[in-house]
gemmi code that builds the backbone of each chain (N, CA, C; Angstrom):
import gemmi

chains = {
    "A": [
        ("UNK", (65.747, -72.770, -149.615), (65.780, -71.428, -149.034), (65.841, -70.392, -150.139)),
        ("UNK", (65.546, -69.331, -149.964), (65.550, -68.212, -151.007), (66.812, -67.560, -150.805)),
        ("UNK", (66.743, -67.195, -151.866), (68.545, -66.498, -151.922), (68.150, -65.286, -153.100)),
        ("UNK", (69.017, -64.152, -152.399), (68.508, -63.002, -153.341), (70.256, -62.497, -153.842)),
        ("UNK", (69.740, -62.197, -155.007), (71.264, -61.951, -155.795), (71.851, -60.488, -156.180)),
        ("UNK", (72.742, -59.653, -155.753), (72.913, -58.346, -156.354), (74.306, -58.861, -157.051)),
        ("UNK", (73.999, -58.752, -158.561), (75.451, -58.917, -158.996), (76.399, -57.825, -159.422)),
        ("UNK", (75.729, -56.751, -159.043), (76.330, -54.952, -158.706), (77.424, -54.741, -157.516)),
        ("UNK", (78.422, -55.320, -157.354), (78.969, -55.084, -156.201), (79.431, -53.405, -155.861)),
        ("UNK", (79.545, -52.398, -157.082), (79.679, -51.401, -157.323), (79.431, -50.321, -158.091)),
        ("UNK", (79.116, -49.328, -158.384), (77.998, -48.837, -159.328), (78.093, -47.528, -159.085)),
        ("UNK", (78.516, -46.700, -160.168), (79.030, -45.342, -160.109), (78.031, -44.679, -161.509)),
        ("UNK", (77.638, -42.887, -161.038), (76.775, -42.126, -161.554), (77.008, -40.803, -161.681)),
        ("UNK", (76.893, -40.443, -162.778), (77.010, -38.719, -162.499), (75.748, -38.083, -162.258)),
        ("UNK", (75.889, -37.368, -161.142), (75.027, -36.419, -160.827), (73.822, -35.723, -161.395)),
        ("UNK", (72.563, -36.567, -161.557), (71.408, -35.715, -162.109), (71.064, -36.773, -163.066)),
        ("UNK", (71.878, -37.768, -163.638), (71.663, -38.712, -164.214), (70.883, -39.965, -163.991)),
        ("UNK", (70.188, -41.020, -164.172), (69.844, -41.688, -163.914), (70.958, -43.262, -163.901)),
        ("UNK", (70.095, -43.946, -162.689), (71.085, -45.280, -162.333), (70.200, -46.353, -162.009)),
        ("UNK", (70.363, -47.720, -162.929), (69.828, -48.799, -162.148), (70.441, -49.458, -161.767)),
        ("UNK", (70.249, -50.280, -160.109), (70.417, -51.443, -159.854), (69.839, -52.859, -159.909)),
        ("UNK", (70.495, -53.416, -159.793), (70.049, -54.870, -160.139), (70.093, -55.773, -158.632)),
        ("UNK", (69.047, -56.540, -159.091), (68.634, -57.725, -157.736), (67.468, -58.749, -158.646)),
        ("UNK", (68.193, -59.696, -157.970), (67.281, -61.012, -158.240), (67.063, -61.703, -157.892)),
        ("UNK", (65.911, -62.574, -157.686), (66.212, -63.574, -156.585), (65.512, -65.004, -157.102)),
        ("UNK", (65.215, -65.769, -155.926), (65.068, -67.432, -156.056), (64.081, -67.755, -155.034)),
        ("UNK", (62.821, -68.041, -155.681), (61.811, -68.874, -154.735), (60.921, -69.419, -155.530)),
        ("UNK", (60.090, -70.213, -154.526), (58.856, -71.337, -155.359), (57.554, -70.377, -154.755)),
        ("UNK", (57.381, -69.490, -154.301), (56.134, -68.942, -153.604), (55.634, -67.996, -154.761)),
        ("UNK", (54.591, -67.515, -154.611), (53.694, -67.178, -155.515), (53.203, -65.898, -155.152)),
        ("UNK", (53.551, -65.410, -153.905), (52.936, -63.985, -152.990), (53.959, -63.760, -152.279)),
        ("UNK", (54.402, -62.803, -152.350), (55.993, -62.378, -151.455), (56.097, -60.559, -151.551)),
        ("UNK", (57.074, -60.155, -150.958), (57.438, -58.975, -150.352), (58.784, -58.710, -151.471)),
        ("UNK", (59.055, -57.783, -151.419), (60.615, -57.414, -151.903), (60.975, -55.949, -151.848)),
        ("UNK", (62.045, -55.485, -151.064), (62.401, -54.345, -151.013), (63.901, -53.929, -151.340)),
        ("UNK", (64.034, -52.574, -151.499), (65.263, -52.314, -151.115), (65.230, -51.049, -149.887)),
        ("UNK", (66.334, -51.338, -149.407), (66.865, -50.779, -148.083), (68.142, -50.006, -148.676)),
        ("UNK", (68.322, -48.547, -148.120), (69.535, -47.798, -148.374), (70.440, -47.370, -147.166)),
        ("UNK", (71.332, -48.004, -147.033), (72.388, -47.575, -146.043), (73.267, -46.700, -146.526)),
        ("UNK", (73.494, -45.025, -145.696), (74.335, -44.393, -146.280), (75.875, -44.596, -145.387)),
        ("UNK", (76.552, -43.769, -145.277), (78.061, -43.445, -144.663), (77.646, -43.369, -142.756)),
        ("UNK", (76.276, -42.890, -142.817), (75.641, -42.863, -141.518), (75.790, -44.343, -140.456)),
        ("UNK", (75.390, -45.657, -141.709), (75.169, -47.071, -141.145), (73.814, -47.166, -141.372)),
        ("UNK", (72.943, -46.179, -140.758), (71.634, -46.180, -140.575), (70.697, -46.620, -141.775)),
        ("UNK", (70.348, -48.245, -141.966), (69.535, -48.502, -142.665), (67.829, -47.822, -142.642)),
        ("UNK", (68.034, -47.553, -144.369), (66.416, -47.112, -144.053), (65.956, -48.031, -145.721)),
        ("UNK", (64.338, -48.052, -145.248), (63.718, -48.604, -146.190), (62.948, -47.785, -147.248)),
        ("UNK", (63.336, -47.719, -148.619), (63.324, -46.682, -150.105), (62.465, -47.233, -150.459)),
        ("UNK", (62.023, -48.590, -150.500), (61.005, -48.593, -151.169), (60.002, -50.268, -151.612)),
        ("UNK", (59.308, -50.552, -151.758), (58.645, -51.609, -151.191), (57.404, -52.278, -152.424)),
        ("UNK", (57.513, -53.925, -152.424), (56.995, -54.023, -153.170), (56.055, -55.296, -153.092)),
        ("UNK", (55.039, -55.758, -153.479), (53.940, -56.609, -153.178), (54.068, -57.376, -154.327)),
        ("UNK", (54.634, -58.473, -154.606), (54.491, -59.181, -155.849), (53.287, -59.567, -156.282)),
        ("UNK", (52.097, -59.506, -155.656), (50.710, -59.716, -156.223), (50.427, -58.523, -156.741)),
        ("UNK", (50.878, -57.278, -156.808), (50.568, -56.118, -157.397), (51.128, -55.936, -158.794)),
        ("UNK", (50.519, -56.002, -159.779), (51.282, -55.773, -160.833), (52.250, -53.856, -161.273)),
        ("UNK", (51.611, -53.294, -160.249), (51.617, -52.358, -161.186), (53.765, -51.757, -159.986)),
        ("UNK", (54.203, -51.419, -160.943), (55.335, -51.134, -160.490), (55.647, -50.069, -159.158)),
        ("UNK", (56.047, -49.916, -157.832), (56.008, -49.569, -156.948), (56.924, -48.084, -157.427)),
        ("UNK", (56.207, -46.707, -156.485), (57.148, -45.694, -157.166), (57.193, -44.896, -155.872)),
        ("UNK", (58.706, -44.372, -155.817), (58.664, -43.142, -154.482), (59.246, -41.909, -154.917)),
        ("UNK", (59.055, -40.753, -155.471), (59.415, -39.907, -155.653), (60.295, -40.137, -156.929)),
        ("UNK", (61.722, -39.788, -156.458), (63.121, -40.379, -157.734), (63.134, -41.674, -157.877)),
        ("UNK", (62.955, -42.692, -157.146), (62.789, -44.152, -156.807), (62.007, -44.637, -157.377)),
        ("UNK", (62.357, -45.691, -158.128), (60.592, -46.802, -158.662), (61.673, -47.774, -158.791)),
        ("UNK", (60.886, -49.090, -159.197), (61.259, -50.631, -159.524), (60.804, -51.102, -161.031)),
        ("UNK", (61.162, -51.688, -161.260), (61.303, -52.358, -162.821), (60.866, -54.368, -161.808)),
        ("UNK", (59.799, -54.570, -161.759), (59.385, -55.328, -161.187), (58.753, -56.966, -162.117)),
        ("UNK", (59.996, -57.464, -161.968), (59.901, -58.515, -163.355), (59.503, -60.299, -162.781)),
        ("UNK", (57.738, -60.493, -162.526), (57.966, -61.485, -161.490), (58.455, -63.167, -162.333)),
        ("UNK", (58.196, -63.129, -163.805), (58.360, -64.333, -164.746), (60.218, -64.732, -164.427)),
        ("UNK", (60.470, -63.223, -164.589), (62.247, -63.289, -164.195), (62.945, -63.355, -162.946)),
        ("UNK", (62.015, -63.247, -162.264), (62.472, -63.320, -160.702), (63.195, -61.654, -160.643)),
        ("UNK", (63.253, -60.753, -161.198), (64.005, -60.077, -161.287), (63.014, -58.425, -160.356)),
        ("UNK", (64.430, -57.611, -159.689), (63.344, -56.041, -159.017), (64.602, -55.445, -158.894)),
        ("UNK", (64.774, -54.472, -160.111), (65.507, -53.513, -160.134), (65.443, -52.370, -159.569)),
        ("UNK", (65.817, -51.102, -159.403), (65.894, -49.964, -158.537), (66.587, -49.140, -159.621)),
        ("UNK", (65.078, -47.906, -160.117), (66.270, -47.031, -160.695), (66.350, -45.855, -159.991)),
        ("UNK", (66.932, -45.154, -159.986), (67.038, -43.730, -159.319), (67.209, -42.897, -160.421)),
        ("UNK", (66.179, -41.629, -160.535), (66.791, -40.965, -161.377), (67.106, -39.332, -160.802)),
        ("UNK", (67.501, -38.904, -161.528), (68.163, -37.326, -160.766), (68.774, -37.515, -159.947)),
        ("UNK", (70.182, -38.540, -160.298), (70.381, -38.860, -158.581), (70.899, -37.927, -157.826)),
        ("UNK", (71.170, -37.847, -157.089), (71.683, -36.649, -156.116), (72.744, -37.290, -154.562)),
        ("UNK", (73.826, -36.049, -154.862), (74.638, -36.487, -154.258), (74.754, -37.073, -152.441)),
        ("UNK", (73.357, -37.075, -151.759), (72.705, -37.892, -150.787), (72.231, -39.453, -150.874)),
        ("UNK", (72.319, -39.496, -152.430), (72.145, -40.806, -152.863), (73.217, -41.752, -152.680)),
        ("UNK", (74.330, -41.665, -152.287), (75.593, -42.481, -152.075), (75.326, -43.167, -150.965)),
        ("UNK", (74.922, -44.533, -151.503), (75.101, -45.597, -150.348), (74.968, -46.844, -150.726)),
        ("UNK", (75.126, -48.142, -149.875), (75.174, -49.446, -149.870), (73.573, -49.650, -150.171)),
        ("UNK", (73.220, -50.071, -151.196), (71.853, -50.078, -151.154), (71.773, -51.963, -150.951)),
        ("UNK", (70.211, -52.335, -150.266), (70.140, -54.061, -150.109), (68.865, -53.198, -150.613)),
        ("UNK", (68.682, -55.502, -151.803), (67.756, -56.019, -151.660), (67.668, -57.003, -151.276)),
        ("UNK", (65.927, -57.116, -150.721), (65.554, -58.208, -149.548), (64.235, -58.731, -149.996)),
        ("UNK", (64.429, -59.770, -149.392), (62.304, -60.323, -150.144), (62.199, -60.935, -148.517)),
        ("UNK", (61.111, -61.360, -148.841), (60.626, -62.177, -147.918), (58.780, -62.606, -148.075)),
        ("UNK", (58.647, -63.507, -147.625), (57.200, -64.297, -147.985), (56.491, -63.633, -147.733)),
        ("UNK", (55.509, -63.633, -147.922), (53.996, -63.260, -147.794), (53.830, -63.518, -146.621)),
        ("UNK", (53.898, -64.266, -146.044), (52.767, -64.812, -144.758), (53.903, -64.388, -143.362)),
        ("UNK", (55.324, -63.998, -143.793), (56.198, -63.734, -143.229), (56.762, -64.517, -141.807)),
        ("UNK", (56.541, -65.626, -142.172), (56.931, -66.784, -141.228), (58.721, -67.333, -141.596)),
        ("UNK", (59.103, -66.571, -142.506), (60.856, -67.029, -142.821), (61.550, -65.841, -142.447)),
        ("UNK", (62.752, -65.622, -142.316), (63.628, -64.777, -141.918), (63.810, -63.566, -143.182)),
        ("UNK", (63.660, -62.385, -143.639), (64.088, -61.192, -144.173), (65.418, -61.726, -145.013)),
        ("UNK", (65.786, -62.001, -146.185), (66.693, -62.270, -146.616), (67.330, -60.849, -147.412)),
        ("UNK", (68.448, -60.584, -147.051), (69.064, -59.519, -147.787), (70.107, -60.378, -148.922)),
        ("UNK", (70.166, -59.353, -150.336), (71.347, -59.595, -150.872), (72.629, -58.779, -150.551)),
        ("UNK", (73.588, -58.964, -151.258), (75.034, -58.600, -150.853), (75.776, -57.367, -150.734)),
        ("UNK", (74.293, -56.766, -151.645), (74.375, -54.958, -151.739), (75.087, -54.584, -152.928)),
        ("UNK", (75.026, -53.569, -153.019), (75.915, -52.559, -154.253), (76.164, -51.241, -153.965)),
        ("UNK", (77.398, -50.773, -153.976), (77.787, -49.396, -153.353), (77.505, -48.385, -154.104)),
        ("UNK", (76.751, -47.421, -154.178), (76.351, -46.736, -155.537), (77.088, -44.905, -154.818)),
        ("UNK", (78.390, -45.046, -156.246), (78.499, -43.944, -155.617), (78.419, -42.414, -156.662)),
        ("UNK", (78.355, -41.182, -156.403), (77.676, -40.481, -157.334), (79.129, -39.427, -157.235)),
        ("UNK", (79.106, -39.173, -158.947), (79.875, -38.098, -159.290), (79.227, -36.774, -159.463)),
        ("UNK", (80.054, -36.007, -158.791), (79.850, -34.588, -158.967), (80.096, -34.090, -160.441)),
    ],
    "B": [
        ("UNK", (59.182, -39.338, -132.393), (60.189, -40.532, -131.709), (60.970, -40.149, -132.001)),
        ("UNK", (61.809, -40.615, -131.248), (63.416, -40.279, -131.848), (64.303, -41.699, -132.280)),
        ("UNK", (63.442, -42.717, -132.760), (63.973, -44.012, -133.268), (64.239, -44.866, -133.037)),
        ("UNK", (64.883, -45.804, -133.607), (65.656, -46.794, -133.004), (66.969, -46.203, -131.996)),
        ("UNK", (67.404, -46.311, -130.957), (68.275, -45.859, -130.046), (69.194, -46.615, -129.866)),
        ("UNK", (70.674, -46.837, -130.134), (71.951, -47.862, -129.671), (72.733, -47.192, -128.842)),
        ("UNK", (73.445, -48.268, -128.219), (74.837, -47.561, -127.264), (75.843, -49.220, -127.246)),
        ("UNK", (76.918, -49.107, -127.273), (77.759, -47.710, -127.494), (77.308, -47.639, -129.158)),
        ("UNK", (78.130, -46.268, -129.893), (77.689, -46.178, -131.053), (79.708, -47.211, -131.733)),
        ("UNK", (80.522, -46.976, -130.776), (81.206, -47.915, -130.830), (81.780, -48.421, -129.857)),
        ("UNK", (82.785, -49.204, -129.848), (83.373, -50.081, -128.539), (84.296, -51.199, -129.222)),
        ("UNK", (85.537, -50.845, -127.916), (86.625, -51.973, -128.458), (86.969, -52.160, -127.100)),
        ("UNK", (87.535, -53.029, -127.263), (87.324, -54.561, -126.087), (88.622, -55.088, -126.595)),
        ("UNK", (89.366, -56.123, -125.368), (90.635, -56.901, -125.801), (89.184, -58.501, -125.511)),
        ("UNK", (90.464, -59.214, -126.004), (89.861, -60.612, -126.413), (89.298, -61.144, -124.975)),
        ("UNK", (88.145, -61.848, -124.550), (87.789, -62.394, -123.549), (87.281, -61.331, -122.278)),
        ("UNK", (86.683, -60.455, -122.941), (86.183, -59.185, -122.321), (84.616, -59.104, -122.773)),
        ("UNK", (83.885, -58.957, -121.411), (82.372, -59.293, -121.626), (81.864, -57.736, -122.482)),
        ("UNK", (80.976, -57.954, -123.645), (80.575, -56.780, -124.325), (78.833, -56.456, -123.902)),
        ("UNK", (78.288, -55.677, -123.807), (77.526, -55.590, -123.552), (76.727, -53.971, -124.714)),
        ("UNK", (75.882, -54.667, -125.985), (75.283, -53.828, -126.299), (73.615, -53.744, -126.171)),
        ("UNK", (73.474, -52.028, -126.358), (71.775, -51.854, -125.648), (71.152, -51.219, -126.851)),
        ("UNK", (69.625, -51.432, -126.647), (69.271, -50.884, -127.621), (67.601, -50.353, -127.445)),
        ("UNK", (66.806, -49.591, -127.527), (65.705, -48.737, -127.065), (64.744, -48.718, -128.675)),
        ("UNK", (63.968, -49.645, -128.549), (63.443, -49.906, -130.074), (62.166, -48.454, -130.023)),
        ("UNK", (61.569, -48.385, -131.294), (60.797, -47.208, -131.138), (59.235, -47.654, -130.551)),
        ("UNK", (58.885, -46.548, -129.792), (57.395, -46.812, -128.692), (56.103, -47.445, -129.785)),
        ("UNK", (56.013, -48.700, -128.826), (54.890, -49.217, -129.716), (55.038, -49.905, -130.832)),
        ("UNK", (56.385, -50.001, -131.252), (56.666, -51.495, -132.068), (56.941, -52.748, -131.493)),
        ("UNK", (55.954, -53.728, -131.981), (55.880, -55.052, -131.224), (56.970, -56.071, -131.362)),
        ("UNK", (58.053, -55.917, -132.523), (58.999, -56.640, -132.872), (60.334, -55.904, -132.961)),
        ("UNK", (61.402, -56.558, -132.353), (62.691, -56.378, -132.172), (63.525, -57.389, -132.656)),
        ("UNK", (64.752, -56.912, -133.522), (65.481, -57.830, -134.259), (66.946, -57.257, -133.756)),
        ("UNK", (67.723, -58.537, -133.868), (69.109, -58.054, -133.735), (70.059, -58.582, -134.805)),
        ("UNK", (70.408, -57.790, -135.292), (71.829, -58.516, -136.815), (73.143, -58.095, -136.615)),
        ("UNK", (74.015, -58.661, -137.467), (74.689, -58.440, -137.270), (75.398, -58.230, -138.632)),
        ("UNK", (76.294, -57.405, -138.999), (76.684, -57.186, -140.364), (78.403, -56.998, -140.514)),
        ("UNK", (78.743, -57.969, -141.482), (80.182, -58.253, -141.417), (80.577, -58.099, -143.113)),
        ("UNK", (81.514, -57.590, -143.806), (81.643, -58.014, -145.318), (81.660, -59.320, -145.443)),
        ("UNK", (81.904, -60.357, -145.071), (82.211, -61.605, -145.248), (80.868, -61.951, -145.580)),
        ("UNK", (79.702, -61.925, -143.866), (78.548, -62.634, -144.186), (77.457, -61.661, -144.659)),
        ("UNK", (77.703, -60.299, -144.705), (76.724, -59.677, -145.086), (75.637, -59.354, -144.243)),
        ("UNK", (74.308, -59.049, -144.153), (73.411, -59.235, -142.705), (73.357, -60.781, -142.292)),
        ("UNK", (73.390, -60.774, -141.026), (72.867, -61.764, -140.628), (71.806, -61.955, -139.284)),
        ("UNK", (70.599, -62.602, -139.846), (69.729, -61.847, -138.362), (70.288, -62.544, -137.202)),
        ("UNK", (70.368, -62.261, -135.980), (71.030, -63.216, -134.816), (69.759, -63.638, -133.848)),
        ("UNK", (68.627, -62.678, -133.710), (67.359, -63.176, -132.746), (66.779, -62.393, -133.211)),
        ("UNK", (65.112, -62.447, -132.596), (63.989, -61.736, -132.644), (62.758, -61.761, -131.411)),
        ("UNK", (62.675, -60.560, -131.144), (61.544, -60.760, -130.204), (60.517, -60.059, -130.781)),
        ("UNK", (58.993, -60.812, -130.061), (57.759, -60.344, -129.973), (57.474, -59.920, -128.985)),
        ("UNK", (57.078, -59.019, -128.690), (56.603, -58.588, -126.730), (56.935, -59.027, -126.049)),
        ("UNK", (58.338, -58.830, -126.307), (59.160, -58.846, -125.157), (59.540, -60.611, -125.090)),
        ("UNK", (59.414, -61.298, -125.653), (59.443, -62.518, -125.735), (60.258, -62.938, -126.998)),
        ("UNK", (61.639, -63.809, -126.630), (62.354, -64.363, -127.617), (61.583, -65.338, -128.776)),
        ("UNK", (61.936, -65.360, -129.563), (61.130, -65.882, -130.668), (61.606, -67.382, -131.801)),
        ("UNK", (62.821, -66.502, -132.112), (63.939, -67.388, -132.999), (65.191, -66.852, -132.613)),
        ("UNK", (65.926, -67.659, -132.251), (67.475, -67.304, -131.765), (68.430, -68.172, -132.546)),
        ("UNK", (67.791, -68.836, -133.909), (68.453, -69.562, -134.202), (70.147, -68.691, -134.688)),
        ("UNK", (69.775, -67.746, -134.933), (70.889, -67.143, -135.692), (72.146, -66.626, -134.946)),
        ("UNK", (72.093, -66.956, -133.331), (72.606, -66.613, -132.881), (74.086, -67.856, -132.995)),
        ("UNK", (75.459, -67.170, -133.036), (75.979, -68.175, -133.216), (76.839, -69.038, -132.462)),
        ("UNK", (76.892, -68.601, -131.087), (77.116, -69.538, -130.174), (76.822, -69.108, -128.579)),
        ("UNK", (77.018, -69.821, -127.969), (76.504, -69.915, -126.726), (77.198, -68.432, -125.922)),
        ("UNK", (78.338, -67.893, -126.456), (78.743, -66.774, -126.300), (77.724, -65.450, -126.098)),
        ("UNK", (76.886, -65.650, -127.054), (76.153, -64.847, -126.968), (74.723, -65.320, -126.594)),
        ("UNK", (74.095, -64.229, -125.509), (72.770, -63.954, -125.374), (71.891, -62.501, -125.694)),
        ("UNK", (70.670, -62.651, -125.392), (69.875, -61.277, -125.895), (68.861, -61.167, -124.646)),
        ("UNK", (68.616, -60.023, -124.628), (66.914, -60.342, -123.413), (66.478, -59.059, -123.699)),
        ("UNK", (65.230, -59.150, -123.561), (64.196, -58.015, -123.911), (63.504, -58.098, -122.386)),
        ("UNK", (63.897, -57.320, -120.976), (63.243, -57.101, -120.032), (61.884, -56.118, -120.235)),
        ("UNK", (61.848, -55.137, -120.784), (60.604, -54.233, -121.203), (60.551, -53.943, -122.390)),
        ("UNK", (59.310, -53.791, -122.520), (59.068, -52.927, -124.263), (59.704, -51.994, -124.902)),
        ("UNK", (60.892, -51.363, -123.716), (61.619, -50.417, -124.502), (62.696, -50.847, -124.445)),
        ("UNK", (63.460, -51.421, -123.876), (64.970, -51.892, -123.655), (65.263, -53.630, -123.757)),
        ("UNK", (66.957, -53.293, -125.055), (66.679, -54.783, -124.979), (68.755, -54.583, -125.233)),
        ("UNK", (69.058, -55.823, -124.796), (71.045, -56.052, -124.573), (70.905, -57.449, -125.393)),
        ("UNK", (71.922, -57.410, -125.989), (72.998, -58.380, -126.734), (74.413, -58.409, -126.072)),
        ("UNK", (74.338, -59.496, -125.305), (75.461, -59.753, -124.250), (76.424, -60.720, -125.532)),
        ("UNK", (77.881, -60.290, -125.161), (78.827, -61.177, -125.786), (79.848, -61.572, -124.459)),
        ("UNK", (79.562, -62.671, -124.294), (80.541, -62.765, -123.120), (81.149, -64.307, -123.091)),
        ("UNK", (82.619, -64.934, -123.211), (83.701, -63.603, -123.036), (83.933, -63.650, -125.067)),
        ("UNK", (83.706, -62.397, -125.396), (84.278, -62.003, -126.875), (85.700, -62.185, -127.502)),
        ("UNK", (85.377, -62.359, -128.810), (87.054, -63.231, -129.066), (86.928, -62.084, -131.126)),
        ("UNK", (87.864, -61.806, -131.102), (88.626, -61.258, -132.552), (87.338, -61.593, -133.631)),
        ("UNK", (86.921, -62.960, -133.968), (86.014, -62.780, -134.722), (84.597, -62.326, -134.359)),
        ("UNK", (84.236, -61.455, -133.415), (82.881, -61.134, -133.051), (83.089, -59.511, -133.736)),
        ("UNK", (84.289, -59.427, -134.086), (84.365, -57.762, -134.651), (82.835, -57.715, -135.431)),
        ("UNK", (82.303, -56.876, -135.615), (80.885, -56.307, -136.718), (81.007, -55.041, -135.865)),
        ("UNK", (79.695, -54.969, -137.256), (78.310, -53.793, -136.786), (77.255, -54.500, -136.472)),
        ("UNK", (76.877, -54.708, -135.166), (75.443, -54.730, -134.920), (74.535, -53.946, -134.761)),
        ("UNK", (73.414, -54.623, -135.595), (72.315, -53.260, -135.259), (71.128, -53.772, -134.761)),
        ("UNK", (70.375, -53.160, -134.224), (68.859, -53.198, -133.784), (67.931, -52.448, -134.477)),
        ("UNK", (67.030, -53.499, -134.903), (65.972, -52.770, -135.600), (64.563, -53.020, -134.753)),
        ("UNK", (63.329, -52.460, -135.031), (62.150, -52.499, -134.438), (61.072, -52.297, -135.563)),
        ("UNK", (60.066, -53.163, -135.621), (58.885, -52.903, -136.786), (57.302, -53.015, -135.884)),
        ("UNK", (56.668, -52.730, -136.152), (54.981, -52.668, -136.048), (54.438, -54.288, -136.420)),
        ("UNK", (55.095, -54.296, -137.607), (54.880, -56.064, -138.121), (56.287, -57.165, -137.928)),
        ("UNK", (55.877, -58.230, -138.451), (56.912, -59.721, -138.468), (58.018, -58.671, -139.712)),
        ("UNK", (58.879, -58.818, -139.587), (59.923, -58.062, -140.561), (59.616, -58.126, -142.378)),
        ("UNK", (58.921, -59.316, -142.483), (59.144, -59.277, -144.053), (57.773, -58.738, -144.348)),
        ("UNK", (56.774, -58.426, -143.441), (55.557, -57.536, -144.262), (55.757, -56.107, -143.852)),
        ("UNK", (56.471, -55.583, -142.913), (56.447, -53.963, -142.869), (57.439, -53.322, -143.112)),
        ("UNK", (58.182, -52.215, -142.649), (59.238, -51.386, -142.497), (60.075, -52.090, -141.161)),
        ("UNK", (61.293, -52.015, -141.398), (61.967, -52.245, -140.239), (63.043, -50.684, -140.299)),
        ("UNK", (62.809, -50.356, -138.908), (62.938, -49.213, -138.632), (64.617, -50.072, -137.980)),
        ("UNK", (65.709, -49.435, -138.502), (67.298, -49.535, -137.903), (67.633, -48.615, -136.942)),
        ("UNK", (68.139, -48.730, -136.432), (69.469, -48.082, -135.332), (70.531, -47.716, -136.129)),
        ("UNK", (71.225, -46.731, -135.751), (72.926, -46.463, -136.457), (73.732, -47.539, -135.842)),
        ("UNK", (73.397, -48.461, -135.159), (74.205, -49.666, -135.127), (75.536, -49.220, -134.292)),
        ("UNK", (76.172, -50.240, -133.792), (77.326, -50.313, -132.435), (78.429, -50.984, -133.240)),
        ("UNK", (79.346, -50.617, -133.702), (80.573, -51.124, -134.352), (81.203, -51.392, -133.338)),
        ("UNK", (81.604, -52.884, -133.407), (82.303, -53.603, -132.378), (84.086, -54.147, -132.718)),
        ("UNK", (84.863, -53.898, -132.137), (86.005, -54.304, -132.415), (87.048, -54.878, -131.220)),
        ("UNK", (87.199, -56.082, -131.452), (87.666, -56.983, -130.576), (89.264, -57.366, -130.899)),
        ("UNK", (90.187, -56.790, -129.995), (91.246, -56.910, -130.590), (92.173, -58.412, -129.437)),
    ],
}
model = gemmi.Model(1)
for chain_id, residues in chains.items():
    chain = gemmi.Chain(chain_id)
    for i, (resn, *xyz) in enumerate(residues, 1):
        res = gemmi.Residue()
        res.name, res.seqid = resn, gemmi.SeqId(i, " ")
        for name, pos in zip(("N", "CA", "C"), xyz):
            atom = gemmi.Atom()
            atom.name, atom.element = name, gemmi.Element(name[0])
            atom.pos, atom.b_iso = gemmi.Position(*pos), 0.0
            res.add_atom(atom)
        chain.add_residue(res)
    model.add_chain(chain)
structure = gemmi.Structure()
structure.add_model(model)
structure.setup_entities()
């Protein structure tokens, strides 16, 4: 089974600064999905940002991009300028290509931002 | 749209008291998921439907609980009778695709507490 790893359980930033998180994960597949999802104080998961492991070129959303490392198994999340809306439980999640397995989330990391 | 839709947004219950949460996925997404999120286990998916049709329920974790998707817009996660460890947040999500190739659109989720 795939298992995705955040070994960030907590992760603090000052304001305007830049922040990465970390996620990594574990599979034998060769074409897969990987995202992260940001839950704020709301609950309300939403999805930041998204990534195609057959794509080489690094996925970007505005303040948001990935550091997308497929030899390392590794898909970081940096944020930069963060801003104080940025405080939340962020997951990463992969899941296969062909999407016949269950959405695996990791354990999250609370990222919280100084004023 | 106005989203994924939950009720209650919370609810507490004494032990052996039937729970009943609802949820109104957004118009025209073909897939409905239900999780459940605890610090201990982190997400965990509990079922999934396709049009209206159960799919995988493996995750559900005991006979306590059921799910049913009567129409394309409305779907319940019955806990009946609920016991101290069913406390979470459950949420309902809804996507266009199988969860690991698109967006999964969340609910603010029903915090449940079973005393």
């Amino acid at each position: 089974a795939q298992t995705v790893t955040q070994s960030q359980p907590e992760m603090s930033v000052q304001e305007a600064e830049t922040v990465t998180l970390s996620c990594t994960y574990d599979t034998s597949e060769s074409d897969y999905y990987l995202f992260w999802y940001k839950q704020p104080p709301s609950r309300q998961m939403i999805l930041v940002i998204r990534q195609e492991a057959y794509k080489q070129q690094n996925a970007t959303e505005n303040r948001f991009s990935v550091n997308f490392q497929k030899a390392a198994k590794s898909f970081s999340l940096k944020i930069s300028d963060s801003q104080l809306g940025d405080a939340a439980m962020y997951f990463c999640a992969y899941s296969n290509r062909f999407g016949n397995e269950k959405l695996t989330f990791g354990t999250g990391t609370r990222l919280t931002i100084i004023p | 749209d106005a989203g994924v839709i939950q009720s209650p947004r919370h609810e507490v219950t004494e032990m052996g008291q039937e729970v009943t949460l609802r949820c109104k996925p957004i118009s025209g997404h073909d897939y409905l998921f239900w999780y459940r999120q605890t610090m201990m286990r982190g997400l965990e998916l509990l079922i999934y439907f396709n049009n209206n049709v159960p799919i995988d329920d493996s995750g559900m974790p005991e006979d306590r609980f059921s799910a049913k998707m009567p129409n394309a817009s409305f779907s319940t996660l019955k806990i009946q009778p609920s016991e101290p460890r069913d406390s979470a947040v459950y949420f309902c999500a809804s996507s266009l695709y199988w969860q690991g190739v698109g967006e999964l659109f969340f609910g603010e989720g029903s915090r449940l507490t079973v005393l």
